[in-house]
N, C-alpha and C positions, 0 to 999 in steps of 0.2 A: 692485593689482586682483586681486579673487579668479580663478581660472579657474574656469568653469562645470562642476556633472557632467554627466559622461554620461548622458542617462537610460537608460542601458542596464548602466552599472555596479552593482556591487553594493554600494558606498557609497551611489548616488543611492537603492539600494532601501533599503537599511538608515534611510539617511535619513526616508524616506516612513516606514516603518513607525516609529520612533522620533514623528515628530511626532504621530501619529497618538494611539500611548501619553502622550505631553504633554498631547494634548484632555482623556485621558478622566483623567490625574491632575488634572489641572487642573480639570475638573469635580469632581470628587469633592471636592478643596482646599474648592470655593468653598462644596459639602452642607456640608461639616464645618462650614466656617465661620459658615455661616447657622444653622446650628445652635445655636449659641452666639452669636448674635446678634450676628458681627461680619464684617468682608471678610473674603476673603482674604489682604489684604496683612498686617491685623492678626494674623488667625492665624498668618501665616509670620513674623510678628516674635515672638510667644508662645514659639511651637515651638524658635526659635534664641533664646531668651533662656535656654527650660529646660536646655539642656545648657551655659550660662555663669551659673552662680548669681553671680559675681564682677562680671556685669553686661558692659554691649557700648558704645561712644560708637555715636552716630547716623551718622557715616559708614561704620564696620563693618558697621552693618546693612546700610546702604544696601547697600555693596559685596557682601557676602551675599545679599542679594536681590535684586539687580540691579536694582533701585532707582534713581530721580531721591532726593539729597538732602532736596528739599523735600516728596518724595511718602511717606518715610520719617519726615519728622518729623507729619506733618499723621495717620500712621497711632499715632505715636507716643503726638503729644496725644488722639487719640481716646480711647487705651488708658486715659490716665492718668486720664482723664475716667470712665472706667467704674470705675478703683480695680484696672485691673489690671498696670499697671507703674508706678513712681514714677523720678525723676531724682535721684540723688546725685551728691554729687561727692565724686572719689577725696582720698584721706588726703594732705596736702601741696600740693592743687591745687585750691583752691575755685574757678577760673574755666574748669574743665572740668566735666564731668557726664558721665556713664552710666547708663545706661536698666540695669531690672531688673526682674525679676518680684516682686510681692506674694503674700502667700499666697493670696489670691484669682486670680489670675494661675496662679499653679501649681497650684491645683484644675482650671482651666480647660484646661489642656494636659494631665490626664489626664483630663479628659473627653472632651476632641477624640480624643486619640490611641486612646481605646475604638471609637470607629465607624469601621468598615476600609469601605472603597471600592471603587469596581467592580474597579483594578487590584490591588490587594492582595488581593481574592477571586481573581481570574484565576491570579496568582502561588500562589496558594494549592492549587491545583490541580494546579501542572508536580510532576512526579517529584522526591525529594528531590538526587538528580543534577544536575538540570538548575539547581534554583536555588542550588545551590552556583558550578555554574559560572556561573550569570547574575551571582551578588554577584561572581563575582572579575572576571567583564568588565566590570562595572559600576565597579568599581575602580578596573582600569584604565583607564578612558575617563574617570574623573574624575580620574587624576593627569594621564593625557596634554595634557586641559583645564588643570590649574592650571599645568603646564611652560610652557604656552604663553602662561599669564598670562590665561586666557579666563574663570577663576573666580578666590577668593580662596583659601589655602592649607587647605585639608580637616585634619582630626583623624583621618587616616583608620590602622589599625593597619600598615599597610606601609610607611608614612611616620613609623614613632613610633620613637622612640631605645630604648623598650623592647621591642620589636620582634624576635623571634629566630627568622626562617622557616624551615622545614624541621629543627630543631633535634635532633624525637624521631624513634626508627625508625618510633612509631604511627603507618601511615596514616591513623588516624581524629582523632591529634591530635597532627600533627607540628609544631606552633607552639609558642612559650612566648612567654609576657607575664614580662619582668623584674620588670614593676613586682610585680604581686600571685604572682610564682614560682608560675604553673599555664601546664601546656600545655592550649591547643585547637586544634578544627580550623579549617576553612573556614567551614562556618557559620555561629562565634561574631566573624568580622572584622567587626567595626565600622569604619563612615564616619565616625561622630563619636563621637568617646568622649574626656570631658572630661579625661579626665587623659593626653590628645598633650601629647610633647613634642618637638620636632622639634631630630631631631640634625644634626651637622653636614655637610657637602650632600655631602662622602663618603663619610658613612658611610649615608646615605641613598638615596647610589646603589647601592652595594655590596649593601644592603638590601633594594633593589628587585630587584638581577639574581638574584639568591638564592631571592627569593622567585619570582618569574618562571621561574626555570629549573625550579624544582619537587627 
């Protein structure tokens, strides 16, 4: 049994204020959506399909979108029905299948991702300070989620085996990405960036205190 907050803590406020920002993503989720003539649900399977071109099986999704199974596939069929994901099955295993995007599929995920929303206007407005530091609390609050098993494991760059934090003296770009040998900064961390590879959980924590410590 969870304990209750405080409503006087600043968890409970953070809290409040956090769902609040959920409404109005949430709202915007659903403009995009109708825009392109589909839910919401469909849209966030699109979205997470475009950064796996190698494709997703349908409980992945689910799990990524915190999804019912069956409310996952019924978004799934819709899609396929429009011509905008198809089912294959992987090389060696004709009795599984994975979902994927069609080229029409992939036109449709930059067309959505063109019309920004009320909270990505709002964001768009903080200091460039402030949304550095929001992405790296944002970060953080989505690995201290996956620790706890409350999400499924993110792509996120503090999490990736190529990952080398604080490596240059630049303050402005004291990171390096092994994989493509360029440093950045804070700004360029990616959540999902298709080519995580997640290294092994000690070196991942090492990883993390590194980055964390600054």
């Amino acid at each position: 049994m969870e304990t209750p907050l405080d409503e006087n803590s600043i968890e409970f406020r953070l809290s409040e204020g956090l769902s609040r920002l959920a409404t109005v993503l949430g709202a915007d989720d659903r403009a995009r959506a109708k825009a392109l003539g589909l839910t919401a649900t469909q849209l966030s399977v699109i979205e997470l399909l475009a950064g796996r071109p190698e494709g997703v099986g349908v409980g992945e999704i689910a799990r990524h979108l915190a999804v019912t199974q069956p409310s996952a596939t019924d978004s799934i069929i819709a899609l396929e029905r429009k011509g905008l994901v198809e089912k294959v099955s992987p090389v060696g295993d004709r009795r599984a299948s994975i979902v994927r995007l069609t080229v029409e599929g992939r036109q449709s995920t930059s067309a959505g991702v063109a019309v920004a929303g009320a909270l990505t206007n709002a964001v768009s407005q903080l200091p460039e300070a402030r949304k550095e530091a929001l992405l790296v609390t944002v970060i953080t609050l989505i690995r201290t989620l996956q620790e706890a098993g409350a999400i499924p494991v993110q792509r996120m760059c503090p999490t990736c085996q190529y990952f080398r934090p604080h490596h240059h003296a630049d303050p402005r770009q004291p990171h390096h990405c092994a994989l493509v040998d360029a440093a950045f900064g804070d700004p360029e961390l990616r959540v999902d960036c298709r080519d995580h590879r997640s290294p092994d959980p000690a070196q991942q924590a090492a990883t993390w205190r590194a980055f964390t410590k600054g």
